[in-house]
PABA-976941 format. One line per field, with one value per residue (C-alpha): chain; residue number from 1; x, y, z. Coordinates in steps of 0.2 Angstrom, whole numbers, always signed. Example, Ala and Ser with C-alpha at 12.3 -4.5 7.8 and 13.67 -1.06 7.14 Angstrom:
REM residues 2
unit	[A/A]
pos	[1/2]
u	[+62/+68]
v	[-22/-5]
w	[+39/+36]
REM end
This chain:
REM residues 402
unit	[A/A/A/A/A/A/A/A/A/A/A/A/A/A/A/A/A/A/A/A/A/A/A/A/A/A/A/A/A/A/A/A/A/A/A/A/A/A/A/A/A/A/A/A/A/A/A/A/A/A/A/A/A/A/A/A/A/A/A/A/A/A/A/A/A/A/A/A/A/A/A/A/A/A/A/A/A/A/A/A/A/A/A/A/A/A/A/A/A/A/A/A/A/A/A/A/A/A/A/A/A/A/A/A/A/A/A/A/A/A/A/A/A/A/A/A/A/A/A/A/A/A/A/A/A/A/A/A/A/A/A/A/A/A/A/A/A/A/A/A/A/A/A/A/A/A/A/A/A/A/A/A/A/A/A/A/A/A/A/A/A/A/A/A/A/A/A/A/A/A/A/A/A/A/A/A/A/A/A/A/A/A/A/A/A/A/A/A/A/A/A/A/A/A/A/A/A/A/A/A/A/A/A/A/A/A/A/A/A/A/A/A/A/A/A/A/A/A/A/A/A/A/A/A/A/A/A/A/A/A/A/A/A/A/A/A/A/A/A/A/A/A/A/A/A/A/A/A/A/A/A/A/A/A/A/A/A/A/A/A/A/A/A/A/A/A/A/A/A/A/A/A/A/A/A/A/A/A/A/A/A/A/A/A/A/A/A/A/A/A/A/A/A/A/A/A/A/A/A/A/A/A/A/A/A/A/A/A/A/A/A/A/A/A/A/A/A/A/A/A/A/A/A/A/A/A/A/A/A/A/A/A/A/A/A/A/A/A/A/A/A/A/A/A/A/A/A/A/A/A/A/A/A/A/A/A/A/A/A/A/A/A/A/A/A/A/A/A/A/A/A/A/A/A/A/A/A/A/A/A/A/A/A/A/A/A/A/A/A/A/A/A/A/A/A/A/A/A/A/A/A/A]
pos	[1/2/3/4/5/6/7/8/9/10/11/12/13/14/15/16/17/18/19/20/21/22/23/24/25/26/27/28/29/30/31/32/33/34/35/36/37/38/39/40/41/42/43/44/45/46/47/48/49/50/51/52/53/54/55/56/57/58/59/60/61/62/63/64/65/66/67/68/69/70/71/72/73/74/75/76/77/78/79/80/81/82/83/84/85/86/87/88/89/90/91/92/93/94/95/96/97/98/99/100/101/102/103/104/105/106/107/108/109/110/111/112/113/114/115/116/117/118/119/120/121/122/123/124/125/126/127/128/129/130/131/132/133/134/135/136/137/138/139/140/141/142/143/144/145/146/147/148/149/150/151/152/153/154/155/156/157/158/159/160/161/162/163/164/165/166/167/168/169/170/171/172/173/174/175/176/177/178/179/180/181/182/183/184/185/186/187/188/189/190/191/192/193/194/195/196/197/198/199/200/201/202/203/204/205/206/207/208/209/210/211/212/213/214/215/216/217/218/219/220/221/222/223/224/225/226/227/228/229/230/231/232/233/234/235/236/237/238/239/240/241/242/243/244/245/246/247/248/249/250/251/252/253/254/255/256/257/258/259/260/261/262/263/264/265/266/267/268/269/270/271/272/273/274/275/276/277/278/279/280/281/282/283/284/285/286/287/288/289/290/291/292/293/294/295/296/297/298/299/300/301/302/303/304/305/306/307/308/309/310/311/312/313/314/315/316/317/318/319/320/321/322/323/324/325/326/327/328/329/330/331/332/333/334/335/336/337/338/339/340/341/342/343/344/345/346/347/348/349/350/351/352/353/354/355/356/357/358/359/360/361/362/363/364/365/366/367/368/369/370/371/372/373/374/375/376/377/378/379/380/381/382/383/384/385/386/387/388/389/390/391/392/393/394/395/396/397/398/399/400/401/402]
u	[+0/+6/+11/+0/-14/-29/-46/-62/-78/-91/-110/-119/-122/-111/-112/-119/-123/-118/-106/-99/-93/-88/-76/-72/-66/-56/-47/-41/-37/-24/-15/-27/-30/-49/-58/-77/-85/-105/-119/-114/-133/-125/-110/-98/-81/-69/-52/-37/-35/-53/-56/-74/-73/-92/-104/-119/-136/-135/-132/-118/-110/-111/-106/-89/-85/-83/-75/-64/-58/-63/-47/-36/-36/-37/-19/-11/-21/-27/-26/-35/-48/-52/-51/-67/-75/-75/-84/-95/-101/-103/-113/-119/-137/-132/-115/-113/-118/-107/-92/-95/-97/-82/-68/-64/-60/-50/-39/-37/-37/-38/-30/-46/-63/-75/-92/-105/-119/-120/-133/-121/-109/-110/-108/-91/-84/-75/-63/-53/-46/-35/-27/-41/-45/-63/-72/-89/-98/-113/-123/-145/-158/-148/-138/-156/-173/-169/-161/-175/-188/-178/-169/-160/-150/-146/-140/-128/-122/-121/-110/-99/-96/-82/-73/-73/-57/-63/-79/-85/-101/-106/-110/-110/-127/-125/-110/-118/-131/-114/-108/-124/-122/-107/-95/-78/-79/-61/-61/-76/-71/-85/-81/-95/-100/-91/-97/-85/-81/-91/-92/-105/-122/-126/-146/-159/-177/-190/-200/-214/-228/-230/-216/-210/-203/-194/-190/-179/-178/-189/-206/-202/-211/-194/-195/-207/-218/-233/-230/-225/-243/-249/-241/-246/-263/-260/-251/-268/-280/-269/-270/-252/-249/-236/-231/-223/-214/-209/-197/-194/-211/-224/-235/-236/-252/-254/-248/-258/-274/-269/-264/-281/-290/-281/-287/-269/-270/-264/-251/-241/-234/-226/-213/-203/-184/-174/-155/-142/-141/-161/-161/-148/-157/-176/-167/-158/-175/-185/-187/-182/-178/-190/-179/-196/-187/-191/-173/-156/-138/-134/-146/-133/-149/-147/-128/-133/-145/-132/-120/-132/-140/-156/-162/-164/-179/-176/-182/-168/-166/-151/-136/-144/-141/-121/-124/-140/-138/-155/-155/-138/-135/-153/-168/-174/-190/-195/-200/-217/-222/-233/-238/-220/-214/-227/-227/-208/-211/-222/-209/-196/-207/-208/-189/-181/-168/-153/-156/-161/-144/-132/-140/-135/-119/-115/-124/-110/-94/-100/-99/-84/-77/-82/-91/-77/-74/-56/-59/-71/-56/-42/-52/-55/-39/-34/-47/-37/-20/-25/-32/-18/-5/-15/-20/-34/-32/-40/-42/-60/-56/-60/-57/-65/-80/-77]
v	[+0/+17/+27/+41/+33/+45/+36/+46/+37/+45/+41/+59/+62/+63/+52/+38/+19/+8/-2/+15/+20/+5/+7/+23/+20/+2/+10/+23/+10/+4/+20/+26/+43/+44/+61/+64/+73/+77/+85/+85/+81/+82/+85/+69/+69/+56/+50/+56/+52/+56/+71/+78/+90/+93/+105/+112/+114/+132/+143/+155/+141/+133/+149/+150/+132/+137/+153/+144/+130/+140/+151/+138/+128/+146/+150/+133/+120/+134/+122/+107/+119/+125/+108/+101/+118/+116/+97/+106/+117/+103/+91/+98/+109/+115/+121/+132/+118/+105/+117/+116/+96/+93/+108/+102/+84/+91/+100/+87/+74/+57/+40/+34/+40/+24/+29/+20/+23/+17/+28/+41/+35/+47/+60/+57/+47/+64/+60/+46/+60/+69/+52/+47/+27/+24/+12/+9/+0/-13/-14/-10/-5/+4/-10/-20/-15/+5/+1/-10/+2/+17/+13/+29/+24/+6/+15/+24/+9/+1/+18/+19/+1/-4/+13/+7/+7/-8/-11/-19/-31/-35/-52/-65/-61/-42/-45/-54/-38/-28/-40/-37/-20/-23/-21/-33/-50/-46/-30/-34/-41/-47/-40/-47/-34/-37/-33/-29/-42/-50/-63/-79/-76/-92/-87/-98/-100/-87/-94/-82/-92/-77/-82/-64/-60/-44/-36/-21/-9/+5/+2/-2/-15/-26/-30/-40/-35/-37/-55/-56/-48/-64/-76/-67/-69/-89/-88/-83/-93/-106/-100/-98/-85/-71/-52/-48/-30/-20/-6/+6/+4/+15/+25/+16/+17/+1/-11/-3/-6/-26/-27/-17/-31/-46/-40/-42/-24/-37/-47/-33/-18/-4/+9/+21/+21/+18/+20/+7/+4/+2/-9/-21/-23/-26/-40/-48/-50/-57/-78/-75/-61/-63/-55/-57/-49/-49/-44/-39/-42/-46/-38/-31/-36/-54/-54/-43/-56/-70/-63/-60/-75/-75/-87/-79/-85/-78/-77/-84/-67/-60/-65/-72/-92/-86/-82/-92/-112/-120/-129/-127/-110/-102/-104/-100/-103/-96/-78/-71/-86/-81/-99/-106/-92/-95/-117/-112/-99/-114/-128/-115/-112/-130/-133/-142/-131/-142/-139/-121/-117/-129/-117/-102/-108/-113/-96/-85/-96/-91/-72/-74/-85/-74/-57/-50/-32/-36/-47/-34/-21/-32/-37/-18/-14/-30/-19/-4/-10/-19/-3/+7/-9/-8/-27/-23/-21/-3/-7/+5/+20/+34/+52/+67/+71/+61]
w	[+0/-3/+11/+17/+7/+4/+1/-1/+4/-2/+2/+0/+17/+35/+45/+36/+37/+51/+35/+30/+45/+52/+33/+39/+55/+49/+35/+47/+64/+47/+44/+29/+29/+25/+16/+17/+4/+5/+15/+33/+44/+59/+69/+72/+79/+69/+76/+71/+52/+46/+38/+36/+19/+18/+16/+28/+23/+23/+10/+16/+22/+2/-4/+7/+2/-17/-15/-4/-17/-32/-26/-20/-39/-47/-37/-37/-52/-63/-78/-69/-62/-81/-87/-76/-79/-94/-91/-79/-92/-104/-91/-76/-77/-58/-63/-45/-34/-47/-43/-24/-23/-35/-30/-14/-24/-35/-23/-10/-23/-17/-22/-22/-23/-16/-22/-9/-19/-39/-44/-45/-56/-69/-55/-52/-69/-72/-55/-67/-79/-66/-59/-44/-46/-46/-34/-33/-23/-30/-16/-11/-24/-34/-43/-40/-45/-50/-68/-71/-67/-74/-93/-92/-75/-84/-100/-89/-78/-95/-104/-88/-79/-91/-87/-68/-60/-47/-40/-23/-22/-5/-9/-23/-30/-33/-41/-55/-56/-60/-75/-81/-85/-92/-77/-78/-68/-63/-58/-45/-28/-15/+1/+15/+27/+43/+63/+77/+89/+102/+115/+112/+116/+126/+125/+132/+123/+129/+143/+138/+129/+116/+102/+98/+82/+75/+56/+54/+39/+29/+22/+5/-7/-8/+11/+7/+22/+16/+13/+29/+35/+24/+36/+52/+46/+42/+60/+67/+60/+67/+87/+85/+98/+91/+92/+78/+77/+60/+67/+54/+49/+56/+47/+32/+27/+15/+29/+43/+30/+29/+49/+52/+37/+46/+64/+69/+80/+96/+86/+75/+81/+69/+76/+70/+67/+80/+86/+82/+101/+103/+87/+95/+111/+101/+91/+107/+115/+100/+99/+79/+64/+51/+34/+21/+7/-12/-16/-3/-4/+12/+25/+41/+51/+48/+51/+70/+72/+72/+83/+96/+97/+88/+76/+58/+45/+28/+12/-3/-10/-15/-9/+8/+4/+4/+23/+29/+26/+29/+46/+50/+55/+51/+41/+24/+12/-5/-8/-8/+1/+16/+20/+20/+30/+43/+44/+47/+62/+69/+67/+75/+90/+94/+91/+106/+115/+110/+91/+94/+103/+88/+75/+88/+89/+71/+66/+78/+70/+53/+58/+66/+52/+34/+42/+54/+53/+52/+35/+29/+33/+27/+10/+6/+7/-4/-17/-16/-18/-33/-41/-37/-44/-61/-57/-69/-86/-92/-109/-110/-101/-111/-107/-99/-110/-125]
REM end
C-alpha cells in the first residue's frame, strides 16, 4: 500500500450507514487517511486520520466552500480547475452547486474515490481523468430493482461500468447484477460486510408463551412485508400465539390497511426508526428475525442477528443463501411465500432447545469466520492496492467528455 494513502468514501451524506462508518473508521485503525465529501446532517467527531470536507445545509455556508476552493485551484491547479470547468459546463445543469461538490475533490485529490452509492456513477466518472481510481460500490436498490424500473439509470451503468477502475459487491449475488451492466468480472471483488467483535451469546429460549418475532428496515415493497402480513394472518388462523414488530415501519399506510383487514391490532406492532443501540437490544430480546425480502444483498440485520444470538428465517433473496444455510445455522423458504414463512415460524417455535442453541452456535462461528470487521477491513484494502498496482487491465477507459 502506498504510504500516506488517501481514500475518499463517499455516500452523500455525513455520518452515514452503520457499513460506511464501520469502513471509515477500519481503514483509518490501518493508517489510511480517509476524506469525506458530501452534505454534513449532523455534527460527528472522527479519530485522528478522518477528515470531514463537507458542506452544511445552509447557504452561506455553500457559498464560502466554493469561493474557498474555487481560489485555491485558481492560485495553485489553474489548468486542472479549467479543465473540469469546462466538463461542468458541458454536463452539469447545476453548474454552481457542481463546482461546490467537486472543488474540494480536485484539490485534496484522493487516491481513491470509493463511491457507496452506484446511482451516481455518472456524477463522479470525471474524477478518473485527473489520476483518482474509481471504486464503486454494488450494493441495495440501486444496482437491484432501479435500472429495471428506470432505462436511463441502466444505459448509464451500462456507458460507464467498463470505465470502472474496481468495483466492490457486498455479496456474490450483486455481483452478478454488476456483470450485467457490463462491469468486468475481474475487476469486482465481494467483500462481505463485517461486525466488530463479540463474545457468544449463550441465549436460552424465551419462557414467555408469546413467540416474539422482529423485522428491521424502511417500508419499501422489496422488504417483502406485506407477505410477511400474509403469514401473520396464516399464523392466526392457526392460534399460534405471536407479536410480531416492524421497526422502521410506522405510518405506512398500505400495511396498517392489511394489519387493520387481518385484525392483527394485538399481534403486529409498527414503530418508527430507531437507534443502532435500541435496534440491538429489540433483536436480542425477540425468539427470531423474520428478513421477508423480495430482493437484498446481504441484509446487516441478519448478520446482528447472528452474533447476538437470535435465530434468523429468511427469504432466498439476493445473496442471503451465501450467509443463511437451511437448518444449520438459520432458516430459509422461497420468496413471496406467506404460508412457507409462517409453517416455518411454527416448526421454530416447537424446536427443542438443544437444536435451537447448535444453530445459535453454528450461526455465531460463521460471523466470526467470513463477516469479521477485520476481514471486511483487510479485504478492502486487498481492493485498493489492486487498483492502485494496475492489477486490472484498463483497456475501456475513455477520457474526460469524450
Amino acid at each position: 500500500m502506498k504510504d500516506n494513502l488517501k481514500i475518499a468514501i463517499y455516500s452523500g451524506e455525513i455520518p452515514s450507514t452503520t457499513f460506511i462508518e464501520r469502513l471509515i473508521l477500519g481503514l483509518s485503525d490501518k493508517g489510511c487517511k480517509i476524506l469525506l465529501f458530501g452534505y454534513v446532517t449532523k455534527k460527528i467527531k472522527y479519530k485522528e486520520g478522518v477528515i470531514i470536507r463537507g458542506y452544511a445545509d445552509n447557504r452561506w455556508y455553500k457559498m464560502s466552500q466554493f469561493l474557498r476552493y474555487s481560489v485555491l485551484l485558481f492560485l495553485f491547479r489553474n489548468t486542472e480547475k479549467k479543465k473540469l470547468d469546462e466538463y461542468i459546463a458541458k454536463e452539469m445543469k447545476k453548474k454552481t452547486f457542481a463546482k461546490m461538490k467537486y472543488y474540494p475533490v480536485l484539490w485534496h485529490k484522493p487516491h481513491i474515490f470509493h463511491l457507496q452509492w452506484t446511482k451516481s456513477v455518472k456524477d463522479w466518472i470525471w474524477v478518473q481523468d485527473f489520476g483518482i481510481k474509481l471504486v464503486v460500490s454494488l450494493r441495495g436498490t440501486h444496482i437491484t430493482t432501479t435500472p429495471l424500473s428506470d432505462l436511463k439509470v441502466s444505459e448509464e451503468y451500462k456507458k460507464y461500468f467498463p470505465r470502472i477502475d474496481g468495483f466492490h459487491a457486498v455479496s456474490e449475488a450483486l455481483k452478478k447484477e454488476g456483470e450485467k451492466y457490463g462491469a468486468d468480472s475481474s475487476k469486482i471483488k465481494v467483500v462481505y460486510s463485517g461486525l466488530s467483535e463479540a463474545d457468544f451469546v449463550d441465549k436460552k429460549r424465551n419462557q414467555d408463551k408469546v413467540f416474539k418475532i422482529i423485522s428491521v428496515g424502511r417500508n419499501h415493497w422489496i422488504k417483502g412485508y406485506s407477505y410477511a402480513l400474509d403469514s401473520c394472518k396464516i399464523l392466526k388462523e392457526n392460534q399460534f400465539e405471536f407479536e410480531y414488530t416492524i421497526i422502521g415501519a410506522s405510518g405506512a399506510e398500505e400495511l396498517e390497511f392489511v394489519k387493520e383487514k387481518y385484525k392483527l391490532s394485538k399481534e403486529v406492532i409498527f414503530t418508527g426508526n430507531k437507534s443502532f443501540n435500541e435496534v440491538q437490544e429489540s433483536i436480542k430480546n425477540a425468539d427470531l428475525l423474520l428478513l421477508p425480502s423480495i430482493e437484498e444483498g446481504i441484509a446487516n440485520t441478519v448478520l446482528e442477528a447472528m452474533q447476538l444470538g437470535t435465530i434468523v428465517l429468511t427469504t432466498n433473496c439476493g445473496g442471503m443463501s451465501e450467509v443463511i444455510k437451511n437448518g444449520k445455522n438459520g432458516f430459509i423458504v422461497p420468496i413471496r411465500d406467506p404460508q412457507m414463512i409462517a409453517e416455518s415460524i411454527m416448526n421454530l417455535a416447537s424446536m427443542d432447545q438443544k437444536k435451537s442453541e447448535e444453530i445459535i452456535k453454528e450461526a455465531f462461528i460463521t460471523i466470526q469466520n467470513n463477516h469479521s470487521e477485520k476481514k471486511m477491513i483487510t479485504d478492502m484494502i486487498s481492493l485498493y492496492n489492486d487498483v492502485l498496482n494496475n492489477a486490472y487491465q484498463n483497456s475501456s477507459q475513455d477520457k474526460l467528455g469524450k
